[in-house]
N, C-alpha and C positions, 0 to 999 in steps of 0.2 A: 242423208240417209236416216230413215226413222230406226227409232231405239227397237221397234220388233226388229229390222233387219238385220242392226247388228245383233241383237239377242241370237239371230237364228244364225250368224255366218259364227258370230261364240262360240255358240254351242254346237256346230258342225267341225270348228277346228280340236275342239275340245277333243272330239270324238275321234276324229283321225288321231291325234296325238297319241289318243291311249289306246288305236289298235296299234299306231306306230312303236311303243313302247314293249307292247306284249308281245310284238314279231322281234324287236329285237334283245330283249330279255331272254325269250327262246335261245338264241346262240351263247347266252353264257357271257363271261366278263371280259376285259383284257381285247376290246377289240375296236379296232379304229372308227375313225367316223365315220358316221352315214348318213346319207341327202336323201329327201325323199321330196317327189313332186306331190303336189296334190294338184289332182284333176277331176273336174266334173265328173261322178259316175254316170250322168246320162252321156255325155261324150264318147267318157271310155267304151261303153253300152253300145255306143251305135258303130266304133272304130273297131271295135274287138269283139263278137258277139260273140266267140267259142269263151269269152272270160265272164259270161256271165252266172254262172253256177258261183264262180269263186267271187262277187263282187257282193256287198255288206248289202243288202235289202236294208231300203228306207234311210239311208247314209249317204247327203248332199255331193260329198267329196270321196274321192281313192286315193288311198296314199300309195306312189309307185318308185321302187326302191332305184336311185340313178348309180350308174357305173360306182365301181371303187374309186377312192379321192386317190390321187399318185402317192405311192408309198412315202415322199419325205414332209408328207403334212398327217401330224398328229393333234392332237386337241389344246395343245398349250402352245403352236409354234407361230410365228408372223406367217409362215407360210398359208395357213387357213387362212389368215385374213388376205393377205395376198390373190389366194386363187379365188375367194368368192367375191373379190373387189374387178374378178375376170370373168364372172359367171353370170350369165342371162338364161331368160326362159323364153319359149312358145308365148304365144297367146294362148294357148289349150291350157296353161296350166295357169293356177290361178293363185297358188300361196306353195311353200315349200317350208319343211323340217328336216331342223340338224341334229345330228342325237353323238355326242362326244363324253368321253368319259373326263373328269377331272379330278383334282387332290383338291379337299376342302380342309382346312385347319380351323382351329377356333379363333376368335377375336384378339385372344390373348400372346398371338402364337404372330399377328402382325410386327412386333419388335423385332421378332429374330428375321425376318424378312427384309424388315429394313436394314438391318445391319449386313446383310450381305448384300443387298442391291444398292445401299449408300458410294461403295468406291467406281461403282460399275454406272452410275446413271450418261453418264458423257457417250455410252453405248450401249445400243436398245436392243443388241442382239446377245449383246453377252448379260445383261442387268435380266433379259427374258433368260438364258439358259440357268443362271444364280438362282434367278425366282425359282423357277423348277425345279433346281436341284436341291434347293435350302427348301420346297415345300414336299418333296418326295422323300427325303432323309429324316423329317420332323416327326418325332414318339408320337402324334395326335391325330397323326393325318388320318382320311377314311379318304374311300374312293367312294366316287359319285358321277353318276351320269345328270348332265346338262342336255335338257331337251328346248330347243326353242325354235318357234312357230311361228309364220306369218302370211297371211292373205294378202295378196295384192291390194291397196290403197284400203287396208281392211286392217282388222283386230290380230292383236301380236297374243300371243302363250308363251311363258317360259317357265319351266318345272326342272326339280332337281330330282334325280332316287338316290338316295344311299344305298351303297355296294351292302348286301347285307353279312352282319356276322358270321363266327364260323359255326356258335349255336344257335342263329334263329332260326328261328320253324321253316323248314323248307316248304312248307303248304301255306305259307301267311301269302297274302296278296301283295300286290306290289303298292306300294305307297309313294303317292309324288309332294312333293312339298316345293311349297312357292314362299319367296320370300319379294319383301317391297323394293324394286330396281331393281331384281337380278337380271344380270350381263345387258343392260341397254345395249351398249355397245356391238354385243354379236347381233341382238333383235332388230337393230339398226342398218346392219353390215348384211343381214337377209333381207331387209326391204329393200335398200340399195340395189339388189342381183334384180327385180323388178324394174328399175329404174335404166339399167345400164339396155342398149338395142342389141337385138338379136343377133349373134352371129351368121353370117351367110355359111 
């Protein structure tokens, strides 16, 4: 694939992403994850023609919001990885985003983490409920939404927002921050749902 192509599938997933994020920012914090397909807007275009008033003019991809995840998967459980280790798509659809909220702690705040996941590693289920609860009880913590992106045999996106204070400017824009290797692992675990054959 020449570097325009990918420049241009980039910068089209870029672009879903950040309408992905402003639709669900709109609903406010404190709320479970959510999958979205991304599908060709000329597809959608020619399958749905009464959705064309609502689709983004001049925007390669549509991002379309899929059913709610079953209530016992929330953003820090095995269970996420569990069910998108059972999820496929169409061929219509060509890349998908997961937008989950998480607790980020500083760098400094890893000791006390290990001290509580230290007795528990012999088990992944309770060493993962420790993590949790030793990083949701931690003075430091902030909430954050984890947005990550991926096109079929194509360019991955992963962004974070910080939940914002109780005095920042409710009219500030939303601001996404990337950092180097964040979550390989989920960016990984959505390519994989590409990989896995379509359900009948």
């Amino acid at each position: 694939m020449s570097e325009e192509n990918v420049n241009g599938e980039t910068n089209a997933l870029a672009r879903c992403v950040r309408e992905v994020v402003e639709f669900v920012d709109a609903g406010g914090w404190d709320q479970p994850p959510q999958m979205f397909a991304l599908v060709p807007t000329e597809l959608l275009a020619a399958a749905e023609p009464n959705l064309l008033d609502q689709l983004l003019d001049g925007s390669e991809l549509t991002p379309v919001e899929q059913d709610p995840f079953p209530e016992d998967i929330d953003g820090g459980s095995r269970a996420l990885d569990e069910f998108l280790a059972t999820t496929s798509w169409p061929e219509s659809v060509v890349g998908c985003v997961l937008v989950q909220e998480i607790v980020v702690l500083p760098p400094e705040a890893e000791s006390d983490l290990d001290d509580a996941l230290a007795p528990l590693l012999y088990d992944r289920d309770a060493a993962d409920n420790a993590a949790r609860a030793a990083a949701e009880s931690h003075p430091d913590r902030r909430s954050a939404r984890l947005i990550a992106a991926v096109l079929r045999d194509g360019p991955s996106l992963c962004l974070m927002q910080l939940r914002p204070d109780d005095d920042s400017d409710p009219y500030a824009g939303i601001e996404l921050l990337t950092y180097e290797n964040l979550a390989p692992n989920l960016v990984g675990a959505l390519h994989a749902t590409f990989d896995a054959p379509e359900d009948d």
